[in-house]
C-alpha positions as a Markdown table, in Angstrom:
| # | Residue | x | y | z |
|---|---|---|---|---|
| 1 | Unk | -8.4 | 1.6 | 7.5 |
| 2 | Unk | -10.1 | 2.9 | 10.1 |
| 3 | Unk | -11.3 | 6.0 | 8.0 |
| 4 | Unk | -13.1 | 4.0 | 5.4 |
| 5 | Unk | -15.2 | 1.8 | 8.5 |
| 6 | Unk | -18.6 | 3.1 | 9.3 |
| 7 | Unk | -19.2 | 4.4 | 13.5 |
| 8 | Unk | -21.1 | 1.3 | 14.2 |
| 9 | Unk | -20.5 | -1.7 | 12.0 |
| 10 | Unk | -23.2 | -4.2 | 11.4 |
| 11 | Unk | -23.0 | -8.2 | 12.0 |
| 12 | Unk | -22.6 | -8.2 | 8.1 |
| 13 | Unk | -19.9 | -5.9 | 8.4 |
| 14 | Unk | -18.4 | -7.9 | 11.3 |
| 15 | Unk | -18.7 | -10.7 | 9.7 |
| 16 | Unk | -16.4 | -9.0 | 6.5 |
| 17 | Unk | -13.8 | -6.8 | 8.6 |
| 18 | Unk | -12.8 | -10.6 | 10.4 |
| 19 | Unk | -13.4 | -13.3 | 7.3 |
| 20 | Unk | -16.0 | -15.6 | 9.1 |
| 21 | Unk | -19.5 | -16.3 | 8.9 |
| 22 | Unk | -22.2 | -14.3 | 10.7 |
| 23 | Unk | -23.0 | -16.9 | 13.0 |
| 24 | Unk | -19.5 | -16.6 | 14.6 |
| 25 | Unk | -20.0 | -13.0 | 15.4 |
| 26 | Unk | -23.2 | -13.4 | 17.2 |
| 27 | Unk | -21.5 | -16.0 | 19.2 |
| 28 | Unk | -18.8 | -13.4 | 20.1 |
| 29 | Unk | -21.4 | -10.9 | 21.2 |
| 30 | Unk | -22.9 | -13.6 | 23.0 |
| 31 | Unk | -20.3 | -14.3 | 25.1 |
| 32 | Unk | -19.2 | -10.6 | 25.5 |
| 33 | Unk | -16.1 | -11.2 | 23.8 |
| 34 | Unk | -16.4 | -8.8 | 21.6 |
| 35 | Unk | -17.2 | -5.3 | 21.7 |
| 36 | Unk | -21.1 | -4.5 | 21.0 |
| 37 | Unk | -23.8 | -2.3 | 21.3 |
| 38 | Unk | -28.2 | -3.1 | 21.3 |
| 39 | Unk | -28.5 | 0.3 | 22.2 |
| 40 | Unk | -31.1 | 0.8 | 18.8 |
| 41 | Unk | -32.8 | -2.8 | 19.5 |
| 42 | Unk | -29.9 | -3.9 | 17.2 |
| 43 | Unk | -26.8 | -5.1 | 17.2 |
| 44 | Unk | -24.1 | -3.5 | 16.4 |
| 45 | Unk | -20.3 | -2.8 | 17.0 |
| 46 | Unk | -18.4 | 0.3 | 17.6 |
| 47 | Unk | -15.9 | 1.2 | 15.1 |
| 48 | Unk | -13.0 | 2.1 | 17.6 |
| 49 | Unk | -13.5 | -0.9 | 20.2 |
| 50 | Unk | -13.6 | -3.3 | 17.7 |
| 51 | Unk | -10.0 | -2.0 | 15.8 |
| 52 | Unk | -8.7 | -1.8 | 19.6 |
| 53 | Unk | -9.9 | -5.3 | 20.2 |
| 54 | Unk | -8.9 | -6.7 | 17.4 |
| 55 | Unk | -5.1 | -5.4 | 18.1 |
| 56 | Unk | -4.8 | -6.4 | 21.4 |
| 57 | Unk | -6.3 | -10.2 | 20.7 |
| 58 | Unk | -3.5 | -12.8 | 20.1 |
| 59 | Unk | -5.8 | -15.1 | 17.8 |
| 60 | Unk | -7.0 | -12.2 | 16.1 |
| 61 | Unk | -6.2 | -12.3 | 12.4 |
| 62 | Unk | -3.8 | -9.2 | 11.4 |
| 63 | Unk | -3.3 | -7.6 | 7.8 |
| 64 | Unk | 0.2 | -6.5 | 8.3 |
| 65 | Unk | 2.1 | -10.2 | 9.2 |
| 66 | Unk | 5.3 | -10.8 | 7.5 |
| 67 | Unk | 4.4 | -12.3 | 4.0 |
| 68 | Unk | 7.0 | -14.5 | 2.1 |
| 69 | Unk | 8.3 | -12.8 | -0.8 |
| 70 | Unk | 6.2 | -14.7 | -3.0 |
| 71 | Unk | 3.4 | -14.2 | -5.9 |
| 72 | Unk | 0.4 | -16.3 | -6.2 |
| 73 | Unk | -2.4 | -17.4 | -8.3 |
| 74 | Unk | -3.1 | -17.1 | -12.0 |
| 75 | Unk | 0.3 | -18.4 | -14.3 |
| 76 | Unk | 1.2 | -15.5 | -16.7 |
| 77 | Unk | 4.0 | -15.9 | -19.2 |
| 78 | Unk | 4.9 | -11.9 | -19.4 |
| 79 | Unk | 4.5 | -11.2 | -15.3 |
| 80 | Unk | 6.6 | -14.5 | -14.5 |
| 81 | Unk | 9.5 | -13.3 | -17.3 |
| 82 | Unk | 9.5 | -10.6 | -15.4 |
| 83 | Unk | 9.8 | -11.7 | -12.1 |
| 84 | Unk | 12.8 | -13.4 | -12.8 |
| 85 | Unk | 14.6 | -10.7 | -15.0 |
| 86 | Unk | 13.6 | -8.0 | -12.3 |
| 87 | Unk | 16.0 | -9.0 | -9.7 |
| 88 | Unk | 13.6 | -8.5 | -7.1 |
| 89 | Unk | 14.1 | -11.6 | -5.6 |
| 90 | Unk | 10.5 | -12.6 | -5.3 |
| 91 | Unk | 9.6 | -15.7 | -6.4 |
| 92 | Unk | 6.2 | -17.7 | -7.7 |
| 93 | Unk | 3.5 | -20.1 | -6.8 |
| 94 | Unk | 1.6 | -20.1 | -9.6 |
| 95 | Unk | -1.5 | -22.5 | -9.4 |
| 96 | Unk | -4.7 | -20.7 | -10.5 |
| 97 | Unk | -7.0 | -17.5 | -9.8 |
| 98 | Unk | -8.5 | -18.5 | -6.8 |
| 99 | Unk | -6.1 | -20.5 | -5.4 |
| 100 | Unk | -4.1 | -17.7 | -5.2 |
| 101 | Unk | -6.7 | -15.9 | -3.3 |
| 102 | Unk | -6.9 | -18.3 | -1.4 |
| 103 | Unk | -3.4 | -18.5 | 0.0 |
| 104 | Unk | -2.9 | -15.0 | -0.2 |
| 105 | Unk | -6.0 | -14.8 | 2.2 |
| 106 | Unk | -4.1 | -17.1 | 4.1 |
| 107 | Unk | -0.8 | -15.2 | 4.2 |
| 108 | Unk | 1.4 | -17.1 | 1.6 |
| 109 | Unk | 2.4 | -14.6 | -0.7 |
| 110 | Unk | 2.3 | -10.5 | -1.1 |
| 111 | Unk | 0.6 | -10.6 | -4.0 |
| 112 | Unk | -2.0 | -12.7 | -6.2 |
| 113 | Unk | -2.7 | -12.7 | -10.2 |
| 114 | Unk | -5.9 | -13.2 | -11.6 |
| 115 | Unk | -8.4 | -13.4 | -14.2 |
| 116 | Unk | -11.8 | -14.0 | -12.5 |
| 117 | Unk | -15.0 | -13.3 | -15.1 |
| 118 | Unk | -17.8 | -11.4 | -13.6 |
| 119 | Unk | -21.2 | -10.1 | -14.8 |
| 120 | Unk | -19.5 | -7.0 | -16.0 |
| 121 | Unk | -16.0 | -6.8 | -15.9 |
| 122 | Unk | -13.3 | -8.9 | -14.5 |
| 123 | Unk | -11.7 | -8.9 | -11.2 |
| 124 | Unk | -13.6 | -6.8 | -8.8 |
| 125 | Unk | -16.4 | -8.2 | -7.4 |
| 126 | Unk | -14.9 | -10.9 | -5.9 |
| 127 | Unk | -12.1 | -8.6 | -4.6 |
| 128 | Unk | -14.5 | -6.2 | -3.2 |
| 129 | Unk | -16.5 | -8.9 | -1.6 |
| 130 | Unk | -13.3 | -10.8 | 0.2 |
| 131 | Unk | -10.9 | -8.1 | 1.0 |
| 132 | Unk | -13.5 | -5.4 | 1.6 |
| 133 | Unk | -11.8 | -4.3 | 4.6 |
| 134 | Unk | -8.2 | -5.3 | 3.9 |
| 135 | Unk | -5.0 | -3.4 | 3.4 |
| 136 | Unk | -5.1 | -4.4 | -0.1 |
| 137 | Unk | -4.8 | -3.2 | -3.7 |
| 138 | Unk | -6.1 | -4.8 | -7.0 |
| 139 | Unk | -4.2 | -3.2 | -10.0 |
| 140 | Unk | -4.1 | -4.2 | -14.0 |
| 141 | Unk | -1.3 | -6.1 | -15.3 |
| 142 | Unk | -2.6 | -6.7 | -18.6 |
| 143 | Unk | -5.4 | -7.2 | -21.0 |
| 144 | Unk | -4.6 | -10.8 | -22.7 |
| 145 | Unk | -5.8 | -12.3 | -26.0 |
| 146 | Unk | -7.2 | -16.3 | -25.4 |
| 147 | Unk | -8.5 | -18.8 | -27.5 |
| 148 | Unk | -8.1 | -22.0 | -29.0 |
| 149 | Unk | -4.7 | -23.0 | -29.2 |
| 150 | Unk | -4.2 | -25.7 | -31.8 |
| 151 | Unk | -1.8 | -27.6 | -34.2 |
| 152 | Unk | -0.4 | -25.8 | -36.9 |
| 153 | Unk | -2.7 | -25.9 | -39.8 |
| 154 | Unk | -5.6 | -26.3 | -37.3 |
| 155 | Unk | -6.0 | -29.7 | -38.4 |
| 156 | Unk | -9.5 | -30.3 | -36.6 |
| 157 | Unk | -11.1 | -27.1 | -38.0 |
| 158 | Unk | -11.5 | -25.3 | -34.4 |
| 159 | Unk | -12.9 | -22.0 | -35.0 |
| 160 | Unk | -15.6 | -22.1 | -32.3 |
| 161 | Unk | -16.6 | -23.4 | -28.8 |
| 162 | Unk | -19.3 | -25.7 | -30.1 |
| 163 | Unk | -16.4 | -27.4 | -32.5 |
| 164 | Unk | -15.3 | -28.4 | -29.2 |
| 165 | Unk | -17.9 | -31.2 | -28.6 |
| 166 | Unk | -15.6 | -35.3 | -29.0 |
| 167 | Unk | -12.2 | -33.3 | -29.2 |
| 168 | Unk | -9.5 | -34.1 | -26.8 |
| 169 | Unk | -9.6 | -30.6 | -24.9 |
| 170 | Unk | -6.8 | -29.8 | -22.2 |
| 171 | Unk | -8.4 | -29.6 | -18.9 |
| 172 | Unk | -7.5 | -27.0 | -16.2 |
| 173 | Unk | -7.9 | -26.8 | -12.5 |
| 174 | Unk | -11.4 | -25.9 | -11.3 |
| 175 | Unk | -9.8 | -22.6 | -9.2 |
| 176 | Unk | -8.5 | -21.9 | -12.5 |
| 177 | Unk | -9.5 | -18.4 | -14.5 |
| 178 | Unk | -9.6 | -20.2 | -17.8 |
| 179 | Unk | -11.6 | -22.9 | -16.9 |
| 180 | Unk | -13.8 | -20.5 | -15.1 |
| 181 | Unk | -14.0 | -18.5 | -18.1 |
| 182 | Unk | -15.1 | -21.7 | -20.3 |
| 183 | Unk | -17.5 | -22.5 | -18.1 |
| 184 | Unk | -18.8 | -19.2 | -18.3 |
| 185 | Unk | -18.9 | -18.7 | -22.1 |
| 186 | Unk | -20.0 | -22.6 | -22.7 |
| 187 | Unk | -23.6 | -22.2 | -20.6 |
| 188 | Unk | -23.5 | -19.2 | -22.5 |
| 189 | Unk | -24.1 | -20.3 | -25.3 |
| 190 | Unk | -26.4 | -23.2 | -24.2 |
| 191 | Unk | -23.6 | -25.7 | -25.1 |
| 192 | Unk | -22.6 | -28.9 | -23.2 |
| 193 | Unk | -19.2 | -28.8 | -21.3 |
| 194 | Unk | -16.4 | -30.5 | -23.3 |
| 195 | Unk | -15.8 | -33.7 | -21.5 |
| 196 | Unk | -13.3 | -34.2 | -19.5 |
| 197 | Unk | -11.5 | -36.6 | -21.8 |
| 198 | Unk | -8.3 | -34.3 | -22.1 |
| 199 | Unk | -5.2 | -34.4 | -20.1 |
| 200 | Unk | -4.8 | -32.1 | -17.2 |
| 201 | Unk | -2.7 | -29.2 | -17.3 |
| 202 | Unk | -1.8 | -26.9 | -14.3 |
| 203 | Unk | -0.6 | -23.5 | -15.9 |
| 204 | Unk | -0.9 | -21.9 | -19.6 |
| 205 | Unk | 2.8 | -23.5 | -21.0 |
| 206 | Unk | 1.6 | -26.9 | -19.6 |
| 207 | Unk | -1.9 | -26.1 | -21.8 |
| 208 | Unk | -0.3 | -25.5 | -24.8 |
| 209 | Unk | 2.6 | -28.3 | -24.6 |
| 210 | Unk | -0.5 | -30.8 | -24.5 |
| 211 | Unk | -1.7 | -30.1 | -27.8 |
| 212 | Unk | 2.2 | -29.5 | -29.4 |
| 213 | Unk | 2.9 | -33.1 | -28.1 |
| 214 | Unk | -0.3 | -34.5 | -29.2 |
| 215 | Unk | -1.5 | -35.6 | -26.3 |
| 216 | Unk | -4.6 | -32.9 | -26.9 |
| 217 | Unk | -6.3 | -31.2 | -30.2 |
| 218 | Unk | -7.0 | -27.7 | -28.6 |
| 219 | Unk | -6.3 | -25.8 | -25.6 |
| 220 | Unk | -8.5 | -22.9 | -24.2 |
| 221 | Unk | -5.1 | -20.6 | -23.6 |
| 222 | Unk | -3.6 | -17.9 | -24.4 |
| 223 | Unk | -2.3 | -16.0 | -27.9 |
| 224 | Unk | 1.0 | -15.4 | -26.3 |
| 225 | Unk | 1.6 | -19.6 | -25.1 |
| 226 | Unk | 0.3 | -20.6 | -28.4 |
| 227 | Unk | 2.9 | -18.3 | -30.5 |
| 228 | Unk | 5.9 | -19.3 | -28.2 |
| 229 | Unk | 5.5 | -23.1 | -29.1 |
| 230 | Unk | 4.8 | -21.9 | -33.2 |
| 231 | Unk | 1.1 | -23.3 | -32.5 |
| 232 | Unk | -1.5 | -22.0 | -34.3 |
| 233 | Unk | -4.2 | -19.9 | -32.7 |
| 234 | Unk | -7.7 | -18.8 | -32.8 |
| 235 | Unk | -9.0 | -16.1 | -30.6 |
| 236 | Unk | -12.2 | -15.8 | -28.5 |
| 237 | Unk | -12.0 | -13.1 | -26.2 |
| 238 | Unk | -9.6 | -10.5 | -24.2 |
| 239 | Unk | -9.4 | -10.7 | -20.5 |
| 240 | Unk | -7.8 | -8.8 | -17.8 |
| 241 | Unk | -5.0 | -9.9 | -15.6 |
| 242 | Unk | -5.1 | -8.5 | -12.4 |
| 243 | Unk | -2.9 | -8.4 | -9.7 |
| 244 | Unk | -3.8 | -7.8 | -5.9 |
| 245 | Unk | -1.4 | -6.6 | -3.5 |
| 246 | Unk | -0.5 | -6.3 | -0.3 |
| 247 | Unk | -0.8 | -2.7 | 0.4 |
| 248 | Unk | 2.4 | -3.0 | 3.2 |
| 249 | Unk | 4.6 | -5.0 | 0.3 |
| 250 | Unk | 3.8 | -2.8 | -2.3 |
| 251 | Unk | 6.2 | -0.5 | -0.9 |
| 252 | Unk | 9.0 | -3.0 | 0.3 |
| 253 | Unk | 12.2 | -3.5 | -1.5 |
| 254 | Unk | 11.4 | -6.6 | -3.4 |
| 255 | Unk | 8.0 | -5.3 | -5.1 |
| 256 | Unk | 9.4 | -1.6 | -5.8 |
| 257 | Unk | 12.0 | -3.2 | -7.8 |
| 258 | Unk | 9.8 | -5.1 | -9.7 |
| 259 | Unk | 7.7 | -2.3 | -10.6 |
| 260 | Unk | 11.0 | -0.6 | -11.3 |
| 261 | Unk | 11.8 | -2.7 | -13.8 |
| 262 | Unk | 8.2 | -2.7 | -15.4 |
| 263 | Unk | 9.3 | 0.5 | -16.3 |
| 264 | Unk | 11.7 | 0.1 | -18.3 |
| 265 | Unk | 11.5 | -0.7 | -21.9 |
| 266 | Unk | 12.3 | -3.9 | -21.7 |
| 267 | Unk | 8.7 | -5.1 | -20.5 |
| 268 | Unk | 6.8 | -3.2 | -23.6 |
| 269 | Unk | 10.0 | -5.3 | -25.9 |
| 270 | Unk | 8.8 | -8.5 | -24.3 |
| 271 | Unk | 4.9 | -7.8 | -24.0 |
| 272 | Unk | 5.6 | -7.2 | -28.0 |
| 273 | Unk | 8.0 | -10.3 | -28.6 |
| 274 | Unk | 5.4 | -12.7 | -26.8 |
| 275 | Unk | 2.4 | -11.4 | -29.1 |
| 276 | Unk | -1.0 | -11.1 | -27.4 |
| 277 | Unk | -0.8 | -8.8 | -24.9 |
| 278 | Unk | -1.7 | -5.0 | -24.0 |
| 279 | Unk | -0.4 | -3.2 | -21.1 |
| 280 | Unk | -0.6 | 0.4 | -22.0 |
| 281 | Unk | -2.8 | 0.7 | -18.5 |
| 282 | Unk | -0.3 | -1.2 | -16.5 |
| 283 | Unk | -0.4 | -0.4 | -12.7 |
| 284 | Unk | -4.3 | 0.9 | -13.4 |
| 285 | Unk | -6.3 | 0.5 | -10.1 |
| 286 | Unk | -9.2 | -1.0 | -9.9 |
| 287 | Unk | -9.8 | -1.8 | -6.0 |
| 288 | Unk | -8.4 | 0.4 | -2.6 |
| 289 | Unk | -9.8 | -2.0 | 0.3 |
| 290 | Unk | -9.0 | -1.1 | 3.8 |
């Protein structure tokens, strides 16, 4: 990590490198608790002091603690199939993008899916910005088809977001990547939010048993839920699931045998039997933090 840090970091980059707020590192330099430098009239921090203080200080936060064997964020029918046919003994907490990020931040898991929508791209930007400094990699998992999920025959004639306006839409978690998406494509278009009228679901099969129980007329989900519950679909857009990863547990037992077994045929089989998918850049990086 050390390489990729500037001689002298800034407050900014302080502030980064240790996850709080800029007022908090002024504080420490104000109480000579951390190592600092006004030598140029501002202030700054010395690469090597800092890495050494930051070893040596009990509360300090560190990057390479034990992380449970588990996998965060974003639900993903094809990554949690395989998960459990891998072997690799990790298991899932699958609760939305930035919840994840959130509790991988924290130290819950080793790794973290996602599907964040940015001003170009997916993903990056927000990994860039919060693990800037982290032992960390974000790599693709897949490109996925979403849309309108709805009952076969599509009986309320969905085929666009503003058809959404008085329909019973399921409603997602606000740290979700779907609802984030929505959002996103909604104001967009200069349309007003569906309201919240719809039941609640927490992951994409929960999305798209609401509308083939009838308890909701259209789900914002994915191609691959909608065609395992023989729902009909109508797609919007393609977006990229993500996964960041500990840098330390990529190369532990349990991950390399999950990646092992993303090798073998049987993930292209099931990628193919679930409909909606494209993984033909699987494992593509797209952050190095650290």
């Amino acid at each position: 990590m050390s390489g990729d840090l500037p001689t002298y970091l800034t407050t900014r980059e302080m502030a980064d490198l240790l996850r709080v707020k800029e007022r908090k590192i002024y504080d420490l330099a104000a109480a000579g608790e951390v190592p600092h430098s006004r030598a140029t009239g501002k202030l700054l921090f010395p690469r090597e002091e800092v890495l050494a203080w930051i070893a040596n200080a009990s509360d300090a936060p560190s990057s390479d603690a034990m992380r449970p064997p588990v996998v965060l964020g974003s639900h993903d029918p094809l990554l949690e199939w395989a998960l459990r046919e891998s072997g690799s003994g990790l298991a899932a907490l699958f609760d939305g993008s930035l919840d994840g990020l959130d509790r991988f931040e924290a130290g819950e898991g080793i790794a973290a899916g996602l599907h964040v929508v940015q001003e170009e791209g997916w993903n990056t930007e927000v990994i860039a910005r919060r693990f800037r400094y982290r032992p960390v990699v974000l790599v693709e998992w897949a490109w996925r088809s979403r849309g309108f999920i709805v009952a076969p025959g599509n009986p309320a004639g969905i085929t666009r977001l503003a058809d959404l306006a008085g329909r019973q839409v399921v409603r997602r978690q606000a740290k979700a990547g779907g609802q984030l998406l929505l959002e996103r494509l909604v104001a967009e278009e200069g349309l007003t939010p569906p309201a919240a009228t719809g039941p609640m679901a927490r992951d994409e099969r929960e999305a798209a048993l609401a509308v083939l129980d009838g308890r909701a007329e259209v789900a914002f989900g994915l191609e691959a839920s909608a065609r395992q519950f023989k729902l009909d679909f109508v797609p919007v857009c393609e977006e990229r699931f993500d996964l960041l990863v500990s840098r330390r547990d990529w190369f532990e037992p349990p991950f390399q045998a999950f990646v092992a077994f993303c090798g073998t045929p049987a993930l292209r089989e099931m990628a193919a039997t679930l409909g909606g998918y494209r993984i033909e850049r699987l494992w593509r990086p797209h952050f190095n933090g650290g």
